[in-house]
ZADO-1210 file (C-alpha; in nm, 4 decimals, padded with zeros to 6 digits):
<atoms>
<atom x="-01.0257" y="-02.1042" z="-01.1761" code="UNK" pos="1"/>
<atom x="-00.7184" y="-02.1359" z="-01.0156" code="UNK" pos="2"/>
<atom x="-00.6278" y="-01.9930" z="-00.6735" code="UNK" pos="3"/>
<atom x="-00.2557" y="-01.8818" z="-00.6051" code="UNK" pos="4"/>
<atom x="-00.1480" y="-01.8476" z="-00.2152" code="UNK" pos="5"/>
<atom x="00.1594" y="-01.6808" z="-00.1557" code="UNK" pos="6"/>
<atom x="00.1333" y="-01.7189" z="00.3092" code="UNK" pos="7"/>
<atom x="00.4170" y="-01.6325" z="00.5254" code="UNK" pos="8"/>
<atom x="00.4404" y="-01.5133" z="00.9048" code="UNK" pos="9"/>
<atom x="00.2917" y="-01.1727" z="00.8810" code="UNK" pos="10"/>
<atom x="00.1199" y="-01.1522" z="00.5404" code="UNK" pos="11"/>
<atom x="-00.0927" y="-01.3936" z="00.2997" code="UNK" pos="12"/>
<atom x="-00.1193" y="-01.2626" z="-00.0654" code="UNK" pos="13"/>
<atom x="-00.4035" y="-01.4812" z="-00.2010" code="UNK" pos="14"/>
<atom x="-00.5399" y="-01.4688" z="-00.5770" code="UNK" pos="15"/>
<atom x="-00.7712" y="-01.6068" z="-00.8307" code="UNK" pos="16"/>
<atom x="-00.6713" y="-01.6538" z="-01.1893" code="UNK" pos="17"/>
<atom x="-00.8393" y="-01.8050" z="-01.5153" code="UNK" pos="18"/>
<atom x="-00.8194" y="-02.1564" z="-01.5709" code="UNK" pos="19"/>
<atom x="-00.4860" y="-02.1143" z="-01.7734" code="UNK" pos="20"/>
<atom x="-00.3260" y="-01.9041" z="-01.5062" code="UNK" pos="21"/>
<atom x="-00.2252" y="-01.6165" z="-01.6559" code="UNK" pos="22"/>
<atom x="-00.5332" y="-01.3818" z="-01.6580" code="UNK" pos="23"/>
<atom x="-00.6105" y="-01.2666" z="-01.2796" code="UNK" pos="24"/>
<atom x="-00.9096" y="-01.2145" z="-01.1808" code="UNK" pos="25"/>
<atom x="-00.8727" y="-01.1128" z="-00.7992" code="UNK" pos="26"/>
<atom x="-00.5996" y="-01.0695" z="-00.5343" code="UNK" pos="27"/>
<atom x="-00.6062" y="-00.9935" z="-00.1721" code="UNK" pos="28"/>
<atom x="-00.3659" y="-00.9365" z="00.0976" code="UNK" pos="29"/>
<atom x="-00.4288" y="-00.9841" z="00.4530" code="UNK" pos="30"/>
<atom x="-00.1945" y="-00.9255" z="00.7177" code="UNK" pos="31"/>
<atom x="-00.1608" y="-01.2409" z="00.9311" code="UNK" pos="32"/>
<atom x="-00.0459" y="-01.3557" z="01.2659" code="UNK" pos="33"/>
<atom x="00.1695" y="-01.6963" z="01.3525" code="UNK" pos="34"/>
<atom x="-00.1583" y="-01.8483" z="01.5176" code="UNK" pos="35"/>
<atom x="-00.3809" y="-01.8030" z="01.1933" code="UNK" pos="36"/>
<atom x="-00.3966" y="-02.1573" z="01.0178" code="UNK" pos="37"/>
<atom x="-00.3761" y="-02.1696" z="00.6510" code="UNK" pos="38"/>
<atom x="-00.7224" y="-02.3120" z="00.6061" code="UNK" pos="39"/>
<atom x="-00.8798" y="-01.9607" z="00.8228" code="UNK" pos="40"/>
<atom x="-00.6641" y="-01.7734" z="00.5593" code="UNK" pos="41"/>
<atom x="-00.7856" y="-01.9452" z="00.2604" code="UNK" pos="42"/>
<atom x="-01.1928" y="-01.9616" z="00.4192" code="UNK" pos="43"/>
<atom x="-01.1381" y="-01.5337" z="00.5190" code="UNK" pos="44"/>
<atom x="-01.0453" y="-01.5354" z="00.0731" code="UNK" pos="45"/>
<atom x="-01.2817" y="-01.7501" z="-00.0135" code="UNK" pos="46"/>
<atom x="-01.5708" y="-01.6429" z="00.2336" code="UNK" pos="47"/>
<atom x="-01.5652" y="-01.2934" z="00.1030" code="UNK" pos="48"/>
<atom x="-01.6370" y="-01.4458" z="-00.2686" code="UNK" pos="49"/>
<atom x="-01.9469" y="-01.6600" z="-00.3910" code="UNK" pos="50"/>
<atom x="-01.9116" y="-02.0010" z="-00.4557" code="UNK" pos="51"/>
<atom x="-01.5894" y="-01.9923" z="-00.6545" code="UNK" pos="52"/>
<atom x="-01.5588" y="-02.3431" z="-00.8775" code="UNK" pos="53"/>
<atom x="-01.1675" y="-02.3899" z="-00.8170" code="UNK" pos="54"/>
<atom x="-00.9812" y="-02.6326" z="-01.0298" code="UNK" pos="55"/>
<atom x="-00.6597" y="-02.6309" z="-00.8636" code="UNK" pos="56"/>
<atom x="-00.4881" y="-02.4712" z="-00.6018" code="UNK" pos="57"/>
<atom x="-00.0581" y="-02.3979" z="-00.5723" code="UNK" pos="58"/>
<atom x="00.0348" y="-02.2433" z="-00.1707" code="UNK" pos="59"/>
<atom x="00.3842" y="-02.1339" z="-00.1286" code="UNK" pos="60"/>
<atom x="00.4510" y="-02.0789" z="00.2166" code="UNK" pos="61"/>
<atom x="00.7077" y="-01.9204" z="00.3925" code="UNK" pos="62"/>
<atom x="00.8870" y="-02.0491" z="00.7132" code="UNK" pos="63"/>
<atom x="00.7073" y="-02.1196" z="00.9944" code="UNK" pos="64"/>
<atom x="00.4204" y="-02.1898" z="00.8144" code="UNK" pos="65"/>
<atom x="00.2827" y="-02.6328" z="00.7275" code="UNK" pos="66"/>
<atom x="00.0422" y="-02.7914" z="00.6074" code="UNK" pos="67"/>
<atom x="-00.1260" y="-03.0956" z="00.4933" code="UNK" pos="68"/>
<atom x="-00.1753" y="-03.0462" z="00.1098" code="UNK" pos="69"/>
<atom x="-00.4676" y="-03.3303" z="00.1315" code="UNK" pos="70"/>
<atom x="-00.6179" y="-03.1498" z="00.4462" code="UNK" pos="71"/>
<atom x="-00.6448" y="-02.8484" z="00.1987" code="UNK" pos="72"/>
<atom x="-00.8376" y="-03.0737" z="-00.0915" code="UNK" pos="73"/>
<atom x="-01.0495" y="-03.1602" z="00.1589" code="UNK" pos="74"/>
<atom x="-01.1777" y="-02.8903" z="00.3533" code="UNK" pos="75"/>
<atom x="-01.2131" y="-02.6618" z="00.0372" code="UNK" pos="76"/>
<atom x="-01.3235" y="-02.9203" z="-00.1770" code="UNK" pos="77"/>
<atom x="-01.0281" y="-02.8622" z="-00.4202" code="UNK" pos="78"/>
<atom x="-00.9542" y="-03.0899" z="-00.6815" code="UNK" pos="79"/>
<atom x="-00.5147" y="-03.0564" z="-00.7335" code="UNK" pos="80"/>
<atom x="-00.3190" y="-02.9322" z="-00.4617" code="UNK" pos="81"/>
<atom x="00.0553" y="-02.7957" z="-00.4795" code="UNK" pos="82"/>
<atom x="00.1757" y="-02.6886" z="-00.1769" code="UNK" pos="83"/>
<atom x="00.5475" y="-02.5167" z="-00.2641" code="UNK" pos="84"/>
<atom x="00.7340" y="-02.4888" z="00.1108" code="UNK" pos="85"/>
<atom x="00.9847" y="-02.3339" z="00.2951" code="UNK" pos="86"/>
<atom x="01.2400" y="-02.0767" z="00.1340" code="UNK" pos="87"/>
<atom x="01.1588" y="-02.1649" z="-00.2054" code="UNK" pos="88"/>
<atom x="00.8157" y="-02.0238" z="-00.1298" code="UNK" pos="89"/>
<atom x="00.9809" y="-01.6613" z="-00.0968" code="UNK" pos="90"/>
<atom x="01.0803" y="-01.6916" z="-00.4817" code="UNK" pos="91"/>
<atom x="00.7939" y="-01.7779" z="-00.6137" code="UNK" pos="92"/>
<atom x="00.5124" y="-01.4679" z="-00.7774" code="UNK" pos="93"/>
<atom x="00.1497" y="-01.4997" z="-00.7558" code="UNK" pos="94"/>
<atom x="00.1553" y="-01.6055" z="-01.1115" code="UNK" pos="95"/>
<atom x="00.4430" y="-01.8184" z="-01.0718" code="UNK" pos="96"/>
<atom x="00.2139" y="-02.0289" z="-00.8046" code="UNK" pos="97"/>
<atom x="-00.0610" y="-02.0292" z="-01.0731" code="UNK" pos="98"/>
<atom x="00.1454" y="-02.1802" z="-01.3372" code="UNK" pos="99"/>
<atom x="00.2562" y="-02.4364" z="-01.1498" code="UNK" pos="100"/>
<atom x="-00.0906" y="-02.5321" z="-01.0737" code="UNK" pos="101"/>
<atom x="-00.2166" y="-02.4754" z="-01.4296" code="UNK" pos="102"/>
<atom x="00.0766" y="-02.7075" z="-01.5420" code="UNK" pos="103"/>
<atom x="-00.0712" y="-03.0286" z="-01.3068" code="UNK" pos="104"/>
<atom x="-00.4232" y="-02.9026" z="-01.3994" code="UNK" pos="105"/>
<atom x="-00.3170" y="-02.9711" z="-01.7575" code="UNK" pos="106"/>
<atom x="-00.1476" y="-03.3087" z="-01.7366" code="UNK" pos="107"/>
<atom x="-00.3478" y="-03.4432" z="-01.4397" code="UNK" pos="108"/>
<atom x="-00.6370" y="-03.7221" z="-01.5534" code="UNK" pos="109"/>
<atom x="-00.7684" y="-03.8100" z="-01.2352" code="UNK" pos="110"/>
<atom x="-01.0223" y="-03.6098" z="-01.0656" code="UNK" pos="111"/>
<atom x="-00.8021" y="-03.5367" z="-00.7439" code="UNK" pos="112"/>
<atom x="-00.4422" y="-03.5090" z="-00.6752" code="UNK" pos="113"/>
<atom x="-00.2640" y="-03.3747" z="-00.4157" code="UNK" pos="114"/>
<atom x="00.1199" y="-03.2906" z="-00.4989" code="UNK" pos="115"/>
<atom x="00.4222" y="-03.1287" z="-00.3059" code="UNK" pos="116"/>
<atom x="00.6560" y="-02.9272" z="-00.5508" code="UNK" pos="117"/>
</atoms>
């Protein structure tokens, strides 16, 4: 699966989609506050779900918003990271975010990468 995080200042659209990234399987929006970290955003998604086997992961997030794309790999055990930043993030779709992580998924060999797009 792939997980697609679209996480700005007052909203985080989150989603789930197949392994190519085009077939979604879940979304969620929360509305967030400045003080919620990306990681409580991502555990509130994930918490809700069992045990979801993620492959990759692309975050786009608006201004305002950082983070460590290896911190992310980490904590939620994810194997690619993309973390898309700043006002680019505001262009990007759900699905957009999933391509981009299906495209590393596809030509990445080693078991974990962490990338910044």
């Amino acid at each position: 699966m792939i997980l697609a995080a679209d996480i700005a200042g007052t909203s985080a659209h989150l989603a789930l989609f197949d392994s190519s990234g085009t077939r979604l399987l879940r979304v969620e929006t929360y509305t967030t506050g400045h003080g919620d970290s990306v990681a409580a955003v991502v555990a509130r998604f994930l918490g809700s779900m069992p045990e979801p086997r993620i492959d990759a992961a692309c975050f786009g997030l608006g201004p305002g918003r950082a983070v460590y794309a290896h911190e992310l790999a980490e904590v939620f055990e994810l194997p690619i990271v993309v973390v898309v930043d700043g006002l680019e993030a505001s262009v990007h779709h759900l699905r957009d975010l999933a391509a981009i992580a299906a495209d590393r998924l596809a030509v990445t060999p080693q078991p974990k990468a962490v990338f910044s797009a």
